[in-house]
N, C-alpha and C positions, 0 to 999 in steps of 0.2 A: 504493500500500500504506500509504502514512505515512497518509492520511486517514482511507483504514479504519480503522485503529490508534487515530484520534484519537477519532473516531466512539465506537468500543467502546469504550475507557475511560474517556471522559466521557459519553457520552449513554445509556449501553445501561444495562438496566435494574438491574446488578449496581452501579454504580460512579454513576449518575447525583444521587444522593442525598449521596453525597458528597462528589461534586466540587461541588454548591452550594452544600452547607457551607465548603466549601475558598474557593469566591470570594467568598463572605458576610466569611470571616473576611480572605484576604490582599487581597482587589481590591477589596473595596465591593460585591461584587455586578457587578461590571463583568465582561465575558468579555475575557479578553487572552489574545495569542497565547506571551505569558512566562508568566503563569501556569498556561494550559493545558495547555502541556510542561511544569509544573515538579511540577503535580498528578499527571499522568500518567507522567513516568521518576521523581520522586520520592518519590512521597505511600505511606503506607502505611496501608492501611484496617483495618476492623475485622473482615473476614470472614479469621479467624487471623494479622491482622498484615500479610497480603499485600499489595504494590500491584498497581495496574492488569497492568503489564506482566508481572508473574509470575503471574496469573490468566489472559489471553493465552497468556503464554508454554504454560502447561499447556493451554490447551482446543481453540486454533486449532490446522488441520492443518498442520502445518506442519514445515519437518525440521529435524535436532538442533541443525546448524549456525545457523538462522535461531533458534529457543528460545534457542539460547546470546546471539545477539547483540542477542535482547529482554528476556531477562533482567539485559545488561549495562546496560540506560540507564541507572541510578538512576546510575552514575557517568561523567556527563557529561562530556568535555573542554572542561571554560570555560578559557580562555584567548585571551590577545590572539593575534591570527594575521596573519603576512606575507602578504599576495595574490603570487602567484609567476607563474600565468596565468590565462587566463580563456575559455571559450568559451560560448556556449548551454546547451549538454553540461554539462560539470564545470568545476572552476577545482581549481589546486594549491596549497594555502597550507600555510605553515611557523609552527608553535605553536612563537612564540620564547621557549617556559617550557623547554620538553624539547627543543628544537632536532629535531622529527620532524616530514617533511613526511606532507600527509591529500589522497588527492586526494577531494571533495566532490562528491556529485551533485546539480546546480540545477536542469535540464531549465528554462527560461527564454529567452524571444526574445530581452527587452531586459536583461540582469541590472546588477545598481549595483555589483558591484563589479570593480573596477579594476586590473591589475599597478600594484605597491609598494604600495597601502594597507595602512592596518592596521587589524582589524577583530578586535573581540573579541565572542564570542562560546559557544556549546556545538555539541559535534557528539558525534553519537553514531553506532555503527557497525550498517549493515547489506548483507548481501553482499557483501563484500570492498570495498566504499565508506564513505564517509561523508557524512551528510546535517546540517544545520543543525537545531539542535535550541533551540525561542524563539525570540528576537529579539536582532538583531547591532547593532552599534553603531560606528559609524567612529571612528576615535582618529587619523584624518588619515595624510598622507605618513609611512611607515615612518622614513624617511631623517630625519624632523625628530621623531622622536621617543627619546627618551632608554630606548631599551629595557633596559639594565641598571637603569635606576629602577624599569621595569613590574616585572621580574625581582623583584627586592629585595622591590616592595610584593605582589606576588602568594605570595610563599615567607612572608610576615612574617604578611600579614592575611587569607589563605587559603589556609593551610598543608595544610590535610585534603584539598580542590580538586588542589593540585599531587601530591598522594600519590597519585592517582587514573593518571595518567600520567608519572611520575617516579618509579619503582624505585629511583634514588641518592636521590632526594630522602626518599620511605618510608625507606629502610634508617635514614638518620641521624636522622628524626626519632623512629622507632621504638626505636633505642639509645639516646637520650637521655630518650626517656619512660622507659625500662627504669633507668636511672642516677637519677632523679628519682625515679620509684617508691620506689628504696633508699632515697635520701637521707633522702624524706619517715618511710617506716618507721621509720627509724632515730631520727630525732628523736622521733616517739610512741610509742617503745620497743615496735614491733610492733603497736600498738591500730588497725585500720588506720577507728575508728568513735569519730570524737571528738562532742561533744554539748555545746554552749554556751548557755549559760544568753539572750544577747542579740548585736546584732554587733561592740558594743565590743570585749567580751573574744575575739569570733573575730578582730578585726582587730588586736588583742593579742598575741596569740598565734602570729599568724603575721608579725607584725610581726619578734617573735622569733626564730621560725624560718628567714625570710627572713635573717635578721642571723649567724644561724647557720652556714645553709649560705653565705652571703658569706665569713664568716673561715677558711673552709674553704679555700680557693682561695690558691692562692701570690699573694706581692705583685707579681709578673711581671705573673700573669694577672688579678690586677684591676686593675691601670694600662692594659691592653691594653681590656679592657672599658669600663674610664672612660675613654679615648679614645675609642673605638671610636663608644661612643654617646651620649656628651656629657653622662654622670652631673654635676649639677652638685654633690651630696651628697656625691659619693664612691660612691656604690653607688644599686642600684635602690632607685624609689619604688616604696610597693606604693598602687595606688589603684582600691576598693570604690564600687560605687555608694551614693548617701544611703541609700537604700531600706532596703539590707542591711545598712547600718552602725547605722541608727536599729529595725532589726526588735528586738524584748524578747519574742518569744514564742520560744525556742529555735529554733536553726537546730543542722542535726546536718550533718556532713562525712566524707563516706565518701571512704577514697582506692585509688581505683578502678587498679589498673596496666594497666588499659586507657586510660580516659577522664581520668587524675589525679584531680584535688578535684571532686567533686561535691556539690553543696549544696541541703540544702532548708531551706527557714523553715517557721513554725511546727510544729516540731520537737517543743514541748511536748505539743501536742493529739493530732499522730502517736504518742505511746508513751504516755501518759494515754490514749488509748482502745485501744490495743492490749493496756494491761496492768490494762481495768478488770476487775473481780471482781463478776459477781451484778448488773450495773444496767445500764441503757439507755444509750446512749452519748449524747454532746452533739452539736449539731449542730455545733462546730466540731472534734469529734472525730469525728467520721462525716466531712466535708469533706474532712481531712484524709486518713484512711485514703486516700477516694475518690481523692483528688488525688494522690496519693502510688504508686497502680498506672495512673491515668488518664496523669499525666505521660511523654510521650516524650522529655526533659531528662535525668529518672532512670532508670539502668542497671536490666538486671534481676539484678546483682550486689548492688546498690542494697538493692535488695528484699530480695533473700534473706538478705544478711546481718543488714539490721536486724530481720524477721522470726524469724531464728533467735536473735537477741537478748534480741528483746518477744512472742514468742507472734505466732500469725495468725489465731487462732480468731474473732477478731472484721473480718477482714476478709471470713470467711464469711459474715459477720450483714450487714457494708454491704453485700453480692454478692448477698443471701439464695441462698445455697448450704448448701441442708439437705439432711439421710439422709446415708448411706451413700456419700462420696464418692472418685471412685478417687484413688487417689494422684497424680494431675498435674493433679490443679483448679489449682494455683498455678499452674503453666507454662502455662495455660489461660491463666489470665487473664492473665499476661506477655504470652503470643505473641499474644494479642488487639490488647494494645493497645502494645505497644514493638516493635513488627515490625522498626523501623530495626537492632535489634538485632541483628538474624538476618540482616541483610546486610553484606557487607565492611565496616568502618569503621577510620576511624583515628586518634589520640590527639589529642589538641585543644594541641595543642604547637607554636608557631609559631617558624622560625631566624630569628633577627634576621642 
């Protein structure tokens, strides 16, 4: 079944066009078996936002149970995993993020993996099993590995991943986005749509802010932190890349209580052609609109708010969407092209 599946979402004539754009852009042109599964449970196309497996999931016959559990791929269990046994058949391994064991189906004469290895990996769920989804990779003898470090670096630098199969882990980092949301409000006295002229004064500004909410916090709890993670300053650095630091064509920052800070540069050209009067737009304000609903980076909160801001009348013009249009041409072109939207996701908020 898994091949079919592969079959139909990359080669079949609905998805085929896309997926070689997809390996143009992330492989070279190259066919891999990681990014085959990562186009196919991940990717979100342009026929309304959809990916592969929710176009599947709706047309194949198939029953509710099995839809449910093809609809679930986009959120894959990566994580390092225990080898516990091993047959031809399946093998049982324990994902030591969430400490829950998966028993796996291999169907294999000779399979490579071994009781006690550890092997990371994705698996994603069909009929009451679970199957390997890409390609696995060994991280050696369980026993000689420092698995509360895995622990640490997978919660810290793939915080969204662990939300996926960690319920305690979601909740906290969900209430802390929630806390942070306030915080941020609170400082821009509710304006949740700041607009900087370059990235000096954005990294100015939150230079501030950060220093802000720092003095906020009892002297308890910032000794415990500057312990904790070896502040040499006394408090957090905050560190931008050059790009965004050296950008001078406006970058505007929406703060999102979903997603927090999101940010777009040339920021100027986005509301200069949003809010021109009677003339043709420039090519770097046409660019921009385009780039601006093109982007799957930016929310379709994003959108709407700075929209209901600057006018949208001219993103009808980059779209050429003329007559008489019904009222959900915007959420049109949203669900087109920010699909990821429209599936679970969770805050970009990482627990040190």
């Amino acid at each position: 079944m898994k091949r079919k599946l592969v079959w139909l979402g990359s080669q079949s004539y609905l998805f085929r066009l896309f997926f070689a754009r997809y390996m143009k852009e992330q492989a070279r042109g190259k066919i891999s078996i990681a990014h085959t599964d990562a186009f196919i449970c991940q990717e979100c196309t342009e026929w309304s936002g959809l990916g592969a497996i929710d176009v599947l999931a709706g047309v194949l016959d198939i029953s509710d149970d099995d839809r449910k559990d093809l609809r679930s791929w986009y959120e894959r269990h990566v994580a390092p995993y225990k080898i516990l046994s091993v047959n031809n058949k399946t093998l049982e391994a324990l994902n030591v993020i969430n400490d829950q064991p998966y028993r796996v189906r291999i169907n294999m004469k000779n399979p490579p993996f071994k009781r006690g290895q550890l092997v990371f990996g994705s698996l994603v769920p069909w009929r009451g099993e679970w199957y390997w989804s890409g390609e696995q990779r060994l991280l050696g003898d369980s026993s000689k590995v420092d698995v509360e470090q895995l622990k640490r670096s997978m919660k810290r630098n793939s915080s969204a991943v662990v939300c996926r199969y960690s319920k305690e882990h979601e909740t906290k980092v969900r209430q802390l986005a929630a806390k942070q949301y306030d915080l941020m409000m609170k400082y821009h006295e509710g304006n949740d749509l700041a607009w900087y002229p370059d990235g000096l004064s954005m990294a100015a500004d939150w230079e501030k802010e950060t220093r802000w909410q720092w003095e906020l916090r009892s002297p308890r709890e910032i000794d415990e932190v500057v312990q904790k993670h070896h502040l040499e300053k006394g408090r957090p650095e905050m560190n931008l890349p050059k790009d965004l630091l050296e950008h001078k064509d406006g970058i505007g920052v929406f703060i999102n209580p979903d997603e927090g800070k999101e940010i777009m540069t040339s920021f100027n050209a986005l509301v200069e052609g949003l809010q021109r009067k009677g003339e043709a737009l420039t090519e770097d304000q046409e660019d921009a609109i385009r780039g601006f609903i093109f982007s799957d980076n930016l929310s379709p909160r994003f959108v709407k708010r700075v929209l209901e801001q600057y006018g949208s009348e001219f993103v009808k013009a980059v779209f050429v969407l003329q007559g008489d249009l019904p009222d959900y041409w915007l959420d049109y072109l949203i669900r087109r092209y920010k699909g990821r939207y429209f599936r679970k996701y969770y805050p970009s908020i990482s627990l040190a």
